[in-house]
MARVEX-263014 format. One line per 8 residues: for each residue z, y, x of C-alpha. Coordinates in Angstrom, 1 decimal. Layout:
N
Z:Y:X; ...
This chain:
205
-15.6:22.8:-3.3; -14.4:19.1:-2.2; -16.4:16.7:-0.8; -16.8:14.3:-3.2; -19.5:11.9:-1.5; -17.2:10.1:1.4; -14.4:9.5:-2.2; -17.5:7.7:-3.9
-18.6:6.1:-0.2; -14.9:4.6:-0.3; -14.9:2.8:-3.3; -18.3:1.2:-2.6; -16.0:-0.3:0.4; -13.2:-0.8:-0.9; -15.2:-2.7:-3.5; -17.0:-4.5:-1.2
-13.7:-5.8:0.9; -12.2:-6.5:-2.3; -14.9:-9.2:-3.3; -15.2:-10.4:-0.1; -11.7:-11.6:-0.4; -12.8:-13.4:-3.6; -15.4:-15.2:-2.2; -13.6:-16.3:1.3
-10.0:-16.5:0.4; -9.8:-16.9:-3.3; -8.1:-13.7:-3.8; -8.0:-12.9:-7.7; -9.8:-9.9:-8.0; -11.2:-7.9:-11.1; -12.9:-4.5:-10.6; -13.0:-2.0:-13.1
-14.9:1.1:-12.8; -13.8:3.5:-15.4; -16.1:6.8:-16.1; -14.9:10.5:-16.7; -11.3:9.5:-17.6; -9.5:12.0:-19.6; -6.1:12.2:-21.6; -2.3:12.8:-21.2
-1.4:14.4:-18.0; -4.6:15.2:-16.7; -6.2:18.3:-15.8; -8.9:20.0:-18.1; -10.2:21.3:-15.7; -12.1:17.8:-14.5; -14.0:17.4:-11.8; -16.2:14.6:-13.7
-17.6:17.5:-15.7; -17.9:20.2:-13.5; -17.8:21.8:-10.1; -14.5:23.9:-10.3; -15.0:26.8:-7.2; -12.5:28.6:-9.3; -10.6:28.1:-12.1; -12.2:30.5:-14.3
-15.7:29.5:-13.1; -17.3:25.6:-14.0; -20.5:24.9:-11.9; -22.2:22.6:-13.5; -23.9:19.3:-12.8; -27.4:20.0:-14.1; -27.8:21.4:-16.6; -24.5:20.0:-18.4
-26.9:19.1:-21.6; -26.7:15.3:-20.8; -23.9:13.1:-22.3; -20.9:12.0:-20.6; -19.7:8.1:-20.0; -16.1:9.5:-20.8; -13.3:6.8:-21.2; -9.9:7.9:-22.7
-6.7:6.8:-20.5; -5.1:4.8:-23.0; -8.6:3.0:-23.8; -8.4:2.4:-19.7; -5.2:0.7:-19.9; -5.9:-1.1:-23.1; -8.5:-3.0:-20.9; -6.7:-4.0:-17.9
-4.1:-5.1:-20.1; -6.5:-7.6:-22.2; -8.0:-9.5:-18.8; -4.4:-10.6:-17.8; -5.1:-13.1:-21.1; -8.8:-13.5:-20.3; -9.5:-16.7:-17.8; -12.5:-17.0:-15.5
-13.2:-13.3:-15.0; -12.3:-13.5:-11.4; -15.1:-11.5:-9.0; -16.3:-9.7:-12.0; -16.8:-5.6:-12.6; -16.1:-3.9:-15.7; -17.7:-0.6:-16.4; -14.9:1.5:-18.6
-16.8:3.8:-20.7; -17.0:4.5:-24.5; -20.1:5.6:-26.4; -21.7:8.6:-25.1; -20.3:11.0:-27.5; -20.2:15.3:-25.7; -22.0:16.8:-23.4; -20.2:18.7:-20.5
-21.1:22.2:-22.5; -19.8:20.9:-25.7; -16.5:19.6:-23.3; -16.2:23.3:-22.2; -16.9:24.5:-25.6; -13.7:22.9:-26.9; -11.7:23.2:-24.1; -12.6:27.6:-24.4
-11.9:26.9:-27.8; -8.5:25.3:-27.5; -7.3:27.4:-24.4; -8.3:30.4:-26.0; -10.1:31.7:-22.6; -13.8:32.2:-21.8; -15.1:30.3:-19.0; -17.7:31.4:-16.3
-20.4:28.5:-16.3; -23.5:28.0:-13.6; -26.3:25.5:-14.8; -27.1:24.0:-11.2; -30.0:21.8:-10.5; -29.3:18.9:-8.1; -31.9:20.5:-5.9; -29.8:23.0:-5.2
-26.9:21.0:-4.9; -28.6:19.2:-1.9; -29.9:21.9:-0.3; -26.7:23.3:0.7; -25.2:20.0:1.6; -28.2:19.4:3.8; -27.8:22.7:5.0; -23.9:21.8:5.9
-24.9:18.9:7.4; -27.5:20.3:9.9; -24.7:23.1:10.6; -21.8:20.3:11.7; -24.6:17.9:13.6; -25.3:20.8:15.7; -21.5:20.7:16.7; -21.7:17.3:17.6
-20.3:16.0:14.4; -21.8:12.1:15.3; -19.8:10.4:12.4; -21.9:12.8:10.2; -23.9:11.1:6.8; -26.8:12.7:6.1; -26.5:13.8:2.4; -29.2:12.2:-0.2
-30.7:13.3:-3.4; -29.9:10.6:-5.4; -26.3:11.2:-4.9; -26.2:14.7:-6.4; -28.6:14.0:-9.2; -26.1:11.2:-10.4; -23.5:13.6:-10.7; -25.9:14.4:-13.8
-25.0:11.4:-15.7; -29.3:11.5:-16.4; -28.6:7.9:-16.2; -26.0:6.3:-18.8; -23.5:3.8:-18.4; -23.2:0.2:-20.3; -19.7:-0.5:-20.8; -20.7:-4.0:-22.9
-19.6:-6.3:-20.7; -16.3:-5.4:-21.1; -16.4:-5.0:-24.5; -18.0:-8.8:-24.8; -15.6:-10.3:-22.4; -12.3:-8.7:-22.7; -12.7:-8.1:-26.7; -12.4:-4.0:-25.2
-13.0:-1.9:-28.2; -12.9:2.0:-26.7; -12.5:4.9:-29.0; -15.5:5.5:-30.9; -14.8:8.5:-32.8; -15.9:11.6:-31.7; -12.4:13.6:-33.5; -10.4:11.3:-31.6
-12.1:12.1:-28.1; -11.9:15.8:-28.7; -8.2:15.4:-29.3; -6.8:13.2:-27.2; -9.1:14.0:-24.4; -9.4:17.4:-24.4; -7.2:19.1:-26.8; -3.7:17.3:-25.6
-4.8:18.4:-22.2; -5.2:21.5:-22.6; -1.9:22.2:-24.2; -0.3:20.3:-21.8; -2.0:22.3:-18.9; -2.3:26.1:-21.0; 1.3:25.8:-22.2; 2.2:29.4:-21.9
-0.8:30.9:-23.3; -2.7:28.3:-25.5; -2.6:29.4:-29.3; -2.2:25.9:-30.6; 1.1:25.6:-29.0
């Protein structure tokens, strides 16, 4: 399994540089923070909605019951493409999200469906989650590892998605309208995926 923490560590910097550009040099700078982005040419297989130790096996966040902040690619670019004709926006962040439509079991319910396979899937509690990173952790500081982070709670229980996103602002500002039909979401974001990625064997090709 990747570490995922030091990815979401980055952008909080890279964020933070970003605007501090803004503020000391003028630079022009508009953030967007899109959520589970799915669509053309990605994998089905998504991190966002599960832990993927094999291909045949999703370990998932919780108890993959709560809804996902999923954004569909093209409703991604539709946005970044509106603020180019929207003045004044500089220094702002955009959460990219559409309504909360699936849950990560109904995801994986279509995508079984589609494929035509039958996926292993673990219901994992954050607790566990952050046991064994703790666990890892106190393994590598007794190697010496002093550039080590100790792992937090909070961080795995956000890979829950307990808490929802408000992608409004972006909506209000850059006249954003996301897809809002759950059809459209199952298609574009999981269906065209899947044949894309189960070519050989998916039944719907």
């Amino acid at each position: 399994m990747p570490v995922l923490e030091p990815y979401a560590r980055s952008k909080v910097e890279n964020e933070r540089n970003l605007l501090e550009l803004y503020t000391q040099k003028q630079f022009p700078v508009v953030i967007f923070r899109p959520g589970i982005v799915l669509g053309h040419g990605g994998c089905p297989l998504h991190w966002g909605v599960a832990g993927w130790p094999y291909p045949s096996v999703a370990r998932l966040w919780g108890s993959g019951n709560n809804r996902l902040p999923i954004v569909l690619v093209n409703d991604c670019v539709d946005a970044m493409v509106r603020s180019l004709n929207v003045m004044g926006i500089e220094g702002r962040s955009y959460n990219l999200v559409g309504p909360p439509m699936i849950t990560a079991n109904e995801y994986l319910d279509a995508l079984e469906s589609r494929a035509g396979i039958r996926l292993r899937r673990i219901a994992t509690p954050s607790w566990k989650y952050f046991a064994e990173s703790l666990a890892k952790w106190a393994v590598k500081k007794m190697g010496r590892d002093h550039d080590l982070r100790r792992p937090t709670y909070s961080e795995w229980e956000g890979r829950t998605f307990a808490a929802t996103l408000d992608g409004g602002r972006a909506q209000r500002e850059l006249g954003w309208r996301p897809t809002r039909e759950r059809a459209t979401l199952i298609r574009e974001g999981i269906h065209d995926p899947v044949d894309e990625w189960f070519e050989p064997t998916s039944p719907h090709r």
